[in-house]
Structure formats: C-alpha cells, structure tokens
C-alpha positions in Angstrom: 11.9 -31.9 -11.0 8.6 -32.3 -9.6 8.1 -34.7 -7.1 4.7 -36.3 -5.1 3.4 -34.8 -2.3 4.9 -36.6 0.7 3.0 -34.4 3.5 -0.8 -35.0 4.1 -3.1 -32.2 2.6 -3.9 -30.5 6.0 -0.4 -30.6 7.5 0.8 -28.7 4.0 -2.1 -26.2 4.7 -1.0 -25.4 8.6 2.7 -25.2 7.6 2.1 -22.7 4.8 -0.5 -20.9 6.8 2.2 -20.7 10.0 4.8 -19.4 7.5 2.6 -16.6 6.0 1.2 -15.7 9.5 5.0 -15.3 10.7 6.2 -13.1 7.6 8.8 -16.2 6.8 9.7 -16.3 3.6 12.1 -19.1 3.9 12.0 -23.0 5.5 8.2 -23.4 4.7 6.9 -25.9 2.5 4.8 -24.6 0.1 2.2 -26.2 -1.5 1.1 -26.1 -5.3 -1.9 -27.2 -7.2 -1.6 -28.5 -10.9 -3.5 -30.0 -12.7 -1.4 -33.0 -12.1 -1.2 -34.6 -8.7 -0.5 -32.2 -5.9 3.3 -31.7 -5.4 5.7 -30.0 -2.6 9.2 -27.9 -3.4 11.1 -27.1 -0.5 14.0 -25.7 -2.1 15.3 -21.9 -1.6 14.3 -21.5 -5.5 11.1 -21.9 -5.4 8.8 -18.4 -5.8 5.8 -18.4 -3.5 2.5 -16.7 -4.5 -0.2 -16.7 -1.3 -3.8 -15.0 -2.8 -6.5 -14.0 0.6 -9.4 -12.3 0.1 -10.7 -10.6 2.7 -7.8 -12.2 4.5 -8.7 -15.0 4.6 -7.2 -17.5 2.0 -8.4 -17.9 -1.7 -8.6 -20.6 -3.3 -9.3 -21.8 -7.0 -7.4 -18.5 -8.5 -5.3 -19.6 -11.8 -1.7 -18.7 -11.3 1.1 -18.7 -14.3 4.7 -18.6 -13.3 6.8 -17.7 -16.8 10.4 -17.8 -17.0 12.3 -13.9 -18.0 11.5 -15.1 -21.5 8.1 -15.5 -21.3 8.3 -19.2 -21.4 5.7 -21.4 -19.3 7.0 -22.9 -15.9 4.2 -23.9 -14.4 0.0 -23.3 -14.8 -2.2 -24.4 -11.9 -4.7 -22.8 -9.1 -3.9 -21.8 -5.8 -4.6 -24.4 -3.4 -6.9 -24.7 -0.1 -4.6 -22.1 1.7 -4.4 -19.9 -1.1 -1.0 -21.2 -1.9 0.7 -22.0 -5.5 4.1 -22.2 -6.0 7.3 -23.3 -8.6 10.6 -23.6 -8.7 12.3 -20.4 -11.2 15.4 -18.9 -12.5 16.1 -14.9 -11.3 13.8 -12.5 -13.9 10.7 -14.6 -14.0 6.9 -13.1 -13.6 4.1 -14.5 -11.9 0.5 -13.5 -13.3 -2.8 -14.4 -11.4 -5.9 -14.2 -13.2 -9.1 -12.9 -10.3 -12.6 -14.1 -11.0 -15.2 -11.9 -12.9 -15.9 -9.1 -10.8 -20.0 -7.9 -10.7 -19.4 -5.5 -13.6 -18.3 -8.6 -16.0 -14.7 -7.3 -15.8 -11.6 -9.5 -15.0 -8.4 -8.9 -13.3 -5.3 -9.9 -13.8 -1.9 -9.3 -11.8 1.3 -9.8 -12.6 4.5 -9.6 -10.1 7.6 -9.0 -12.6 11.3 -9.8 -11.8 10.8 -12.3 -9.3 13.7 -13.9 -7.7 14.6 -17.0 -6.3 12.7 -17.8 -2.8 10.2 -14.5 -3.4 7.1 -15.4 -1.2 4.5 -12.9 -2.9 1.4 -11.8 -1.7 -2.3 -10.6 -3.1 -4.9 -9.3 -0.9 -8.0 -9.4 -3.3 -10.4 -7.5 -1.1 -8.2 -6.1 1.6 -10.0 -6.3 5.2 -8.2 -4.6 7.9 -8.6 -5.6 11.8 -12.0 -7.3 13.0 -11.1 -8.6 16.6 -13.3 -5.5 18.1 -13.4 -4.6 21.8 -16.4 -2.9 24.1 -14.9 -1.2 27.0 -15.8 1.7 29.5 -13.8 4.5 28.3 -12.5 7.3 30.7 -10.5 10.1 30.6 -9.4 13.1 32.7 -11.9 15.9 32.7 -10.7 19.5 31.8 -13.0 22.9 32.4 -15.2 23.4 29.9 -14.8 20.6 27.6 -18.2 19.5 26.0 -16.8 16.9 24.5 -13.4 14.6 24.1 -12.1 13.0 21.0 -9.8 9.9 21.6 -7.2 9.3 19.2 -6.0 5.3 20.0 -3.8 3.3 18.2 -6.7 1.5 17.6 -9.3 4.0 16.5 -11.2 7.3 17.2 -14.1 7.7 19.0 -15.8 10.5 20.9 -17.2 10.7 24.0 -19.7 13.4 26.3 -18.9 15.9 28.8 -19.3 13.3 31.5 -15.3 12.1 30.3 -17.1 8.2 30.0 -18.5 6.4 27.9 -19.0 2.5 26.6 -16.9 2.7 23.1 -16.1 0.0 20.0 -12.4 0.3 19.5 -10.9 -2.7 16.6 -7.8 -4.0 16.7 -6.4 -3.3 20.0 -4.7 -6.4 21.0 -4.2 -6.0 24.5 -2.2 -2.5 24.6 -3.2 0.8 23.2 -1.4 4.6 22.9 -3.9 7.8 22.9 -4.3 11.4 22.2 -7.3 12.7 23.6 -8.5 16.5 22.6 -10.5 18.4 24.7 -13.3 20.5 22.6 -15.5 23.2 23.7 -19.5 23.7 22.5 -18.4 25.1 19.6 -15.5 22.5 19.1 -12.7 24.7 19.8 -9.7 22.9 21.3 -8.9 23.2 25.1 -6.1 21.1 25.5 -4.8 17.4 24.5 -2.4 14.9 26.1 -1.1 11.5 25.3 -0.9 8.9 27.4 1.1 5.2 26.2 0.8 1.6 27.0 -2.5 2.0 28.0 -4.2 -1.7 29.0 -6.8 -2.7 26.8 -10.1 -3.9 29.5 -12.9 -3.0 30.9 -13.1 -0.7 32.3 -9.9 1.3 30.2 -9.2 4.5 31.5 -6.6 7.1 30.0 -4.5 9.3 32.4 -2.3 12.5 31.6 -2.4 16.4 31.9 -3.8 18.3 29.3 -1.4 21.0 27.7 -2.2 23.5 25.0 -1.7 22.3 21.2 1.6 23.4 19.4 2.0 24.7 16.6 3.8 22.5 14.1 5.2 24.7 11.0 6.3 22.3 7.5 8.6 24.7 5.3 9.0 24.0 1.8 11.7 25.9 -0.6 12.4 25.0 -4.5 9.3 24.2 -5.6 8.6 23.9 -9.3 6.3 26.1 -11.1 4.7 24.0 -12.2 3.0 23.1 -8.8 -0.1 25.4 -7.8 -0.6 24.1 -4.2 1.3 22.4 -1.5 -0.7 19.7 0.7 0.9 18.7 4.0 -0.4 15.6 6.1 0.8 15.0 9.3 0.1 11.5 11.4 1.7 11.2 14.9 2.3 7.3 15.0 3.6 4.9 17.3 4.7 0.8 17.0 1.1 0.4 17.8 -0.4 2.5 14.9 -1.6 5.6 13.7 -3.1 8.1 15.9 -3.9 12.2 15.8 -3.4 13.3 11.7 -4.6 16.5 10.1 -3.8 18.4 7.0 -3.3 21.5 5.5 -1.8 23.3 2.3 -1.0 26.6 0.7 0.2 28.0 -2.6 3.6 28.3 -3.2 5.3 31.5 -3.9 8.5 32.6 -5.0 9.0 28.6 -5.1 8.7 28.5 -1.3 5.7 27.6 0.7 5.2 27.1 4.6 2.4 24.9 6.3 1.1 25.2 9.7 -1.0 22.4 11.6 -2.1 22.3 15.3 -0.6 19.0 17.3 -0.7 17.9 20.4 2.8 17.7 22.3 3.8 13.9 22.6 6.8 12.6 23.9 8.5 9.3 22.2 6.0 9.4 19.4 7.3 9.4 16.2 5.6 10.8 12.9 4.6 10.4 9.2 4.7 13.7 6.8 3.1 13.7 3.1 3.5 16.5 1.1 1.6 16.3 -2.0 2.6 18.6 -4.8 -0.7 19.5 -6.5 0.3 20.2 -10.6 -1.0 23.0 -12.9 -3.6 21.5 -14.7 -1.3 20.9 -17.6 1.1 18.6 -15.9 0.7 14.7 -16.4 2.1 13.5 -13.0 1.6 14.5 -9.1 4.6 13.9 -6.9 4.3 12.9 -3.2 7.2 12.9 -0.2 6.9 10.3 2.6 9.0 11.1 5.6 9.2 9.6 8.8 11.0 10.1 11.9 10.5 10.9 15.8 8.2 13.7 16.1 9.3 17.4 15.8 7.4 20.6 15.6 9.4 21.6 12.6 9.9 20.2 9.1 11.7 21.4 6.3 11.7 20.0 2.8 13.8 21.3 -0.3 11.8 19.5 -3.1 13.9 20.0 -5.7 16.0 17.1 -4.3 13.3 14.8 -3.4 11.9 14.9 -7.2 11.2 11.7 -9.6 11.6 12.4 -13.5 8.3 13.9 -14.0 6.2 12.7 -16.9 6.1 14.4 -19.6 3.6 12.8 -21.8 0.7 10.6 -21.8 1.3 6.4 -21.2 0.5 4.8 -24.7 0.6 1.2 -24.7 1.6 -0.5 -27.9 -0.1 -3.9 -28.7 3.3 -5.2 -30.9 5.5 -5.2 -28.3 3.5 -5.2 -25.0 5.0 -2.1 -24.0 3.6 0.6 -22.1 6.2 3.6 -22.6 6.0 7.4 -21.8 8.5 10.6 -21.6 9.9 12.2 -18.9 12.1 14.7 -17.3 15.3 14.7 -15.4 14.7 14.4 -11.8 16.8 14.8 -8.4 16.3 10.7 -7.2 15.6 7.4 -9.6 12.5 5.3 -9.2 13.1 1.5 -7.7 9.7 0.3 -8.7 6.8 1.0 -11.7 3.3 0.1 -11.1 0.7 -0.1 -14.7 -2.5 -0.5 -15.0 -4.2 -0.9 -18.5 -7.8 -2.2 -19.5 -8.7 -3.8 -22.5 -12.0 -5.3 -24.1 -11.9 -7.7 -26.9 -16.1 -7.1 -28.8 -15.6 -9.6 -31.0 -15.4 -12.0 -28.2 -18.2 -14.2 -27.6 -20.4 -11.4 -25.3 -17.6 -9.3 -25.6 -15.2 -9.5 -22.7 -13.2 -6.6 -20.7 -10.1 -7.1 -18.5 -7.9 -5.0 -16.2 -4.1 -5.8 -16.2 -2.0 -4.5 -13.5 1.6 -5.1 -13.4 4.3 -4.5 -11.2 8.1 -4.2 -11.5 11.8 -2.8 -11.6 12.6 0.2 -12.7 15.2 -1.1 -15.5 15.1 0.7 -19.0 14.4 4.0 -18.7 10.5 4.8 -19.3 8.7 1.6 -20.1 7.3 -1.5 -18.6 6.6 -4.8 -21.0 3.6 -7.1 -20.5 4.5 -10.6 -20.6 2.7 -13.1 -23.1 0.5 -15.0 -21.5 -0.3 -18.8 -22.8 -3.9 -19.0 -23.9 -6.2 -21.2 -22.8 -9.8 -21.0 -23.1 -9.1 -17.4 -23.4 -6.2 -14.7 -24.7 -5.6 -12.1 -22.4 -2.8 -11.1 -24.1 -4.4 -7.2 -25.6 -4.6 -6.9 -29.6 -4.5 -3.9 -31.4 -7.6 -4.2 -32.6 -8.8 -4.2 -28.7 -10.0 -1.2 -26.9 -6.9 -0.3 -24.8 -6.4 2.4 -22.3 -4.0 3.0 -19.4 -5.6 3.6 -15.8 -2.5 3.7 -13.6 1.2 4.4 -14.2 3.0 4.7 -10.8 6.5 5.4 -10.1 8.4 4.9 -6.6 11.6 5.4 -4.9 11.4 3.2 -1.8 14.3 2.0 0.7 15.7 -1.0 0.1 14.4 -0.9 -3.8 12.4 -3.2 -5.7 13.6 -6.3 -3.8 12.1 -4.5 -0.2 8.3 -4.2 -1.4 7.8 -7.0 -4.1 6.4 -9.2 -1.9 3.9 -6.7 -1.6 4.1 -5.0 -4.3 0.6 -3.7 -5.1 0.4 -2.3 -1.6 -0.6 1.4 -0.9 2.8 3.8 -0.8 2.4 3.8 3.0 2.7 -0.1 3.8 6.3 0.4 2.6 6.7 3.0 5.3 9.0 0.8 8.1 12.1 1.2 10.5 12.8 4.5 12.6 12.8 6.8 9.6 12.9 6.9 5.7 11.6 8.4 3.1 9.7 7.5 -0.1 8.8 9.7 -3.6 5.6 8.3 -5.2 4.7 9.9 -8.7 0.7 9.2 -10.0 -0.5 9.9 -13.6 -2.5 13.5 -12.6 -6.0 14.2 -13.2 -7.0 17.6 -12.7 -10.6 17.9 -11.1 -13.0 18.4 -13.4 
C-alpha cells in the first residue's frame, strides 16, 4: 500500500544520498516520485533504482517497475536525488527511459529479474575521480635515466632528468602506491621500483631501489582453432588502484601459445590478467579470461576449461515474442548474466523516431533473452515488425557470485565486477572482425 510521505523533501534526499554513498542497500528510505503525491517505502521489498549522470544525481528520468509478468507496478520519474523506487514480488524488471541524446536517439534500460530489496544503479555519463592534486614530485635518481615515468594508484605522469617536477595526479585521497621506470634517451628501461603508502602532499616524494624488470611469461595450452591470436594484458594493482599494465600477444600453435611482458618486481601487489582470444574472421563471438590474484611472474591458462558456449550464429530478434535468441556451442563454464542491446526506428512516426534498448539479466533458458512490454504512453517503445530492428550488443558472463553479485550494477564494464583477493570472470562479445 502506498502511504504519504512522512519525512520532509530534503531529509528523504540526504538519507538516500548517505545510503548510496555507503554502498547500503538496506535500512534507507527511499524516495519515489509519481505522479501522485510523493510517497516513502521502507520495507526490505522494495527495489531501488538511483540514476547519476556524471555522478552526480539525475533527476526527471521516467522509470517503470513491471511485475515477472509484464504487469505495471508503478510509473513515475526519479526524484531530486535521482531516486525512484516500489515495492515488488521476486522476477520483476525495472526499465528507465534516458532523454534524447544529440543524434535524436533515445535510450532505454532495462534491469531484469530484480529481487526483493535490489538497490540498482545507472551512471548515464560515467565521470570517474575529479578531486585533483598539484604536488612537487620526486623520485630517486638512477645513472643515465633521461626521463622517469610514475605509475600511482592515482595516475601516470612523467617527469625530466632532474627526478622533480610539479605534477596533476586525480583521485589520490590522501595515500598513494607507485611504480616508477627509469628510461634512457632512447626510452629503453633502466630499472623500476615500487614504493607503497606513499603520503599524498606537497612536496610528495617516492623512495625505493631501482632493480632490473622481470620477465613475466603467460602460458596458454588448448586453444581452439578457431582463435588466430592470443592477447595478454597485464595490470599490477593494489586496494588503492591500478598501476603499471602492458600487453602483448602471439599466435597460437599446435593449440598452445606463450606471452612474454616486461614488469617491474613488486612485493604485496597483487595483479589483473586478460587474455583475449582474437577469433578467425568467421567466428561470431570473442571470449575473454579475467584473473586476479597476488602478483607472480608466471601464469598459466588451459582455455579449454575457462570457455562460454560460443555463438554460433547471428542474434535475431523477433518482434512477436520480444525475444532476442541465437545458437551456440557446448562450452567448459555456464554464463550467470546476458547483456542485449538492440536499436529500433519506427518512420512512420511523427519525424520518425529511433531508440536503443539495452537489457540486462539471468542466464535462465538456454540462448535467449525476452523484452518486456512496456505500457505506452505518449509513445510505444515496444519494437514492431514493421520497425527497423538490429542487434548491437549480445554479451554473455560468468562472474562470482552470479547474477545476484553484479545486478546492482549490471551494465558496468567486465572489470568493475573484478573484487576480493582473487577470482576469475569469462566475458563473450558478439565479434567483428576489422574491416
């Protein structure tokens, strides 16, 4: 039942805004705007959606929340703090519809198989960390080095032969780690070291010994043939952030391929491996491997067990039945989570209008995702079959913790699922080869 708000406007906005800003998905009253009277659920069943653009909250964005069955629960705008929520039964989807973007085109997203106290979140225009910082940056000189590139938690920057100078690092906080490489004129590496818990002021100075790189070799065995080239990334990372990464790849042969990428040697540091499995140009999907741990100059990888059912055809979506379906192979691991994209544009519209609709969900019945049916109001997004319909995106992933770990976020990139001391996660993409 809905019931009148009993808070006053701005204490509802500071309680939902201390509640996203702690990650809390329960004990927070959330806040809802209908088109009736403003009203406040506290209960545990209530499903949460906060909208930001930019990060900072979004207001005025329409926001159905439908039952499993496609039936309306509630139809309103997120409020002041870029807040709407309803009460809903296990199953449910929640569809927000963006503003027209400068090409005309709208956007609409839709979180599937909510559940009961869900608190969801959309970044529209994603803004990462702004609080910048202008301190003196030192670090040890080294014999012949020209030039020193500093890897921080916080940013890279590069500094003269002089081992000084005043840099912009973003999103410090008050503590930083660094890797700082030592380059030649020619931009040869001379050493590196890494220094932690380094005091964010001015003046900042690193400390540490400079050693020689390593050599950090990423074996790969039961690879399919149909994969032409074998792409290894490599990020040495820290509870602080990302800091040294670098890349390289091979072809495999004889279903075996081995990597090998120049590191600096870090103690304590732990570190993020993607190896991307480029197709043959006749393949429909490219597979990636997230892996995480503490740090080791060796990395070994049978992919044959770390494989999603591959796609085998094309996405079609069919208009009848709001299904977008494909075929696939067998695969070593199931995917938690699918992730669609279609657009659509309807020319007999007034002006003709376009749409992109991305949805995303379970991994339930095998390969297919359904649309729900949205209500119409002044317009129906719901795509015809006389509408110009194609698929952009059709994701699959296998992620810790499944579905219910990520949905909050659920449109995030792969590597904002990446969390605890180690893990792993298969992503598969619809594959374009280059043209």
């Amino acid at each position: 039942m809905l019931r009148a708000d009993r808070l006053g406007r701005e204490a509802r906005r500071q309680l939902v805004l201390l509640c996203f800003a702690l990650s809390i998905g329960g004990g927070c009253a959330r806040a809802f705007d209908l088109q009736n009277p403003s009203i406040v659920d506290t209960t545990p069943a209530e499903v949460t959606l906060i909208v930001t653009e930019r990060s900072a909250p979004a207001p005025g964005i329409v926001v159905y929340f439908q039952n499993a069955d496609g039936s309306l629960v509630a139809r309103g705008t997120t409020d002041v703090s870029g807040v709407a929520a309803a009460k809903m039964a296990p199953g449910g989807n929640v569809t927000l519809i963006e503003p027209r973007d400068d090409r005309g085109r709208t956007q609409l997203d839709t979180f599937a198989d909510v559940a009961p106290g869900d608190v969801l979140h959309y970044d529209r225009l994603p803004l990462g960390a702004t609080e910048a910082s202008m301190p003196t940056l030192s670090v040890p000189q080294l014999a012949g080095a020209n030039a020193y590139r500093v890897f921080t938690s916080c940013g890279e920057v590069e500094i003269g032969a002089n081992a000084s100078a005043t840099v912009q690092l973003v999103g410090c906080g008050t503590m930083a780690d660094a890797i700082v490489v030592a380059l030649d004129a020619d931009a040869n590496v001379l050493g590196a070291l890494y220094n932690a818990d380094i005091a964010v002021a001015d003046p900042m100075a690193i400390g540490g010994t400079y050693a020689p790189m390593i050599k950090s070799t990423f074996a790969y065995t039961n690879i399919s043939a149909q994969v032409q080239w074998i792409k290894t990334y490599r990020a040495l990372v820290t509870a602080k952030g990302s800091m040294f990464d670098a890349t390289a790849g091979s072809p495999p042969s004889g279903g075996a391929a081995t990597n090998v990428l120049d590191e600096p040697s870090t103690s304590g540091t732990m570190s993020l491996t993607v190896t991307d499995q480029h197709p043959i140009d006749t393949e429909r999907g490219e597979q990636l491997v997230y892996d995480w741990g503490p740090s080791s100059p060796s990395y070994a990888l049978d992919v044959g067990t770390a494989l999603l059912p591959s796609y085998a055809s094309d996405p079609a979506y069919d208009a009848a039945s709001r299904t977008v379906s494909w075929s696939e192979r067998s695969g070593s691991i199931e995917p938690d989570v699918v992730r669609a994209q279609l657009h659509a544009a309807r020319e007999d519209a007034d002006d003709g209008v376009a749409w992109t609709w991305r949805l995303v969900t379970a991994r339930r019945d095998g390969p297919s995702v359904t649309f729900p049916v949205l209500p119409v109001d002044a317009f129906d997004w719901n795509p015809r079959s006389a509408d110009v319909i194609g698929i952009d995106q059709l994701t699959m992933l296998s992620v810790p913790g499944g579905y219910d770990a990520i949905r909050g976020n659920g449109f995030a990139d792969a590597r904002a699922f990446v969390t605890g001391e180690s893990g792993r996660i298969v992503v598969e993409r619809l594959y374009s080869p280059a043209l």
